[in-house]
C-alpha positions, 0 to 999 in steps of 0.5 A: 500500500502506498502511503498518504504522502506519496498519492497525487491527483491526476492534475497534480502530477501533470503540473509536476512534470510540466514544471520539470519539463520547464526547469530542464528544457528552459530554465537551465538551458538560459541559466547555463548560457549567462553562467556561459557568458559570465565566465568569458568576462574573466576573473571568476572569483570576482564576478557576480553574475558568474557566482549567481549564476552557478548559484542559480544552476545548483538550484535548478538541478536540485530541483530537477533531481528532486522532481525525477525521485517524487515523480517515480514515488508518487501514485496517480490516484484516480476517481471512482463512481463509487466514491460519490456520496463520501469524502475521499481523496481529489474531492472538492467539499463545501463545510459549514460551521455553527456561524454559517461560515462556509468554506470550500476545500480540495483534497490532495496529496502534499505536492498539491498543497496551495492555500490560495486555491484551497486545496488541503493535503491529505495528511492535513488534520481537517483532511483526515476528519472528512474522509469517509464523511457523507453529506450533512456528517458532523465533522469535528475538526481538532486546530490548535484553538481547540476542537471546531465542528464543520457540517458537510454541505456538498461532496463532488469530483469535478471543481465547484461552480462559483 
């Protein structure tokens, strides 16, 4: 069995190789090129644009290697028409809590986590108490201020209409 950490959605791994295929058909090919051009303007020890440069290019290929391990650890995982009804991963769920604030969040695996999009790991805490949830499910939700308690309002595969 795979562990939490390493699922992904669909889109998720997508936009992982997709920045890969960037960083290593793009960004490395310019940064090599001005660590290329830097380097023919002589002393090296003393040139700044050569150290960023050579600084910058470390960062990339960091990046690359790290990008190549996840991408062969990760596991795609798709949608089933048996998960309708409950909370499982890639769902979009609405919440409401006892002030009639309501909130929208995806579920994804830790490469996808983004805040301004709402999408919430899978290994998150509120993630962890809405699996297997069904609609109007009383979800209590342990934060650092304490427990909070959240009603499902609406579970779906595909992304909310605004």
């Amino acid at each position: 069995m795979t562990s939490r950490a390493n699922l992904i959605t669909r889109q998720g791994r997508v936009a992982l190789e997709k920045e890969l295929d960037h960083l290593w058909r793009v960004e490395r090919r310019i940064t090599t090129q001005a660590v290329t051009e830097a380097a023919a303007h002589g002393d090296r020890s003393e040139n700044a644009e050569y150290k960023e440069g050579k600084r910058r290019l470390r960062e990339i290929d960091r990046r690359i290697r790290f990008l190549r391990k996840r991408l062969d650890a990760v596991q795609v995982v798709e949608y089933s028409p048996q998960q309708d009804g409950k909370v499982f991963f890639g769902a979009w769920v609405e919440l409401e809590n006892d002030d009639a604030l309501v909130v929208r969040y995806r579920i994804v695996g830790a490469d996808e986590f983004d805040p301004k999009t709402n999408a919430i790991s899978i290994n998150s805490p509120m993630a962890r108490a809405l699996i297997g949830k069904e609609i109007d499910d009383e979800v209590i939700v342990d934060t650092p201020e304490g427990k909070k308690t959240w009603y499902i309002n609406k579970i779906q595969y595909t992304p909310f209409e605004n």
